[in-house]
N, C-alpha and C positions, 0 to 999 in steps of 0.2 A: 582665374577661371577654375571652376570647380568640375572635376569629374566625378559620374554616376558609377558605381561598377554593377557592370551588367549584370553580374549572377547574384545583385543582390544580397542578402545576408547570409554567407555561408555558415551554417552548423556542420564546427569539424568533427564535434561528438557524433553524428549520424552517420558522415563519411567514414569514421573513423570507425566505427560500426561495420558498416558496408564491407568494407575491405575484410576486417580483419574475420569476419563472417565468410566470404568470399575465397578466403584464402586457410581457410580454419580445417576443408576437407583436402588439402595438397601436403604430402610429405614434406618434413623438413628436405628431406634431400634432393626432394624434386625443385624446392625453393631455390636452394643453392644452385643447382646446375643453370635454372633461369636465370639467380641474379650475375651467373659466372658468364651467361653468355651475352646477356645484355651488357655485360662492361666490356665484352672481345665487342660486340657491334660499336658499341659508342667509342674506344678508341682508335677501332678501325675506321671512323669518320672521321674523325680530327686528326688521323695518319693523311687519310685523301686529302681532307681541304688545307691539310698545312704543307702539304708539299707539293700542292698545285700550283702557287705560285713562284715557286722556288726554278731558277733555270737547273739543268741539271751540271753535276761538277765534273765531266768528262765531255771534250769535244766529240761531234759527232763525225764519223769521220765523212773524208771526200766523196761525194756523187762522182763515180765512174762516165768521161765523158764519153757520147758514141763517138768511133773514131773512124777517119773519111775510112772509105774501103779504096787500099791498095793494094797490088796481084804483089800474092805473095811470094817470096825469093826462094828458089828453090831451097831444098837440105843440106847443104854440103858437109861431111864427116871428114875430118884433118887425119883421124888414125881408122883402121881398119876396126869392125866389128868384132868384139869376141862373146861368146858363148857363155853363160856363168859356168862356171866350175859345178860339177855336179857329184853325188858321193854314187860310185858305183859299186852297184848290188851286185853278189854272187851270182852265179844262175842257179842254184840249186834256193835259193834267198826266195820265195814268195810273199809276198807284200798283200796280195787277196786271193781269198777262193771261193769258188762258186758253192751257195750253200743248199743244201740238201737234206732231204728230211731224214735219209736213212743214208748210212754209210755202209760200204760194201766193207769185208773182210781186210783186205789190204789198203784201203783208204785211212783204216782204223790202227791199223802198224802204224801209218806211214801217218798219222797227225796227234793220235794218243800218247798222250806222255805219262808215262806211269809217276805217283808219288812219292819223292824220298824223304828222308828225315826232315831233312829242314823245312821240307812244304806239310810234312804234315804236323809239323809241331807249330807252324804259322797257320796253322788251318783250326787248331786245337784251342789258343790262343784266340783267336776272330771267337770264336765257337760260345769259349769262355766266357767272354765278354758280353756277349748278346744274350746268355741266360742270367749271368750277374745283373746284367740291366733291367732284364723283366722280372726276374727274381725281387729285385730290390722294389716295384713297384704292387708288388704282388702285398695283401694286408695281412 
């Protein structure tokens, strides 16, 4: 038995034409990114249909059965309760303080900590560093 093909006689010169006419005003690089992304689609199919058949290689685990309802048995505790250990604060120790937009005179003694050597040669250093850094970006 003889088949016809339907499209008849293909001219690939015309086609061949077509296309590359067609394709003549698209960046080479726009080219690449299509054909990069048509080959992530087309493996990603043959990912899907070749591991659909596949069972998976890890048991799924146990379906949790409902279990009858019985009255539940009280708490009972064999040793007495204890407390965690806790690390306890000074009282003079505050841990927060209500914040305000102005501080009074003695508020100001009593939370101000003046800066000595070591803070301020750690502060000089920070300081340093963040002009080296814009410095170095500067043309």
């Amino acid at each position: 038995m003889k088949f016809k093909n339907p499209l008849g006689k293909v001219d690939t010169a015309s086609a061949r034409k077509k296309i590359t006419g067609a394709l003549s005003g698209i960046r080479p690089f726009t080219l690449w990114v299509l054909a990069l992304l048509l080959v992530f689609a087309l493996s990603g199919v043959i990912v899907i249909f070749a591991r659909r058949g596949k069972t998976p290689d890890f048991e799924s685990p146990p379906q949790a059965q409902p279990q009858a309802s019985q009255p539940e048995a009280p708490l009972v505790f064999m040793h007495p309760l204890l407390p965690p250990a806790q690390y306890a604060f000074p009282d003079d120790y505050r841990l927060f303080r209500p914040r305000r937009d102005r501080w009074t005179r003695e508020e100001a003694q009593e939370w101000f900590t003046s800066p000595d050597g070591p803070m301020l040669e750690q502060l000089h250093e920070a300081n340093t560093r963040i002009i080296d850094t814009l410095l170095e970006a500067a043309p």
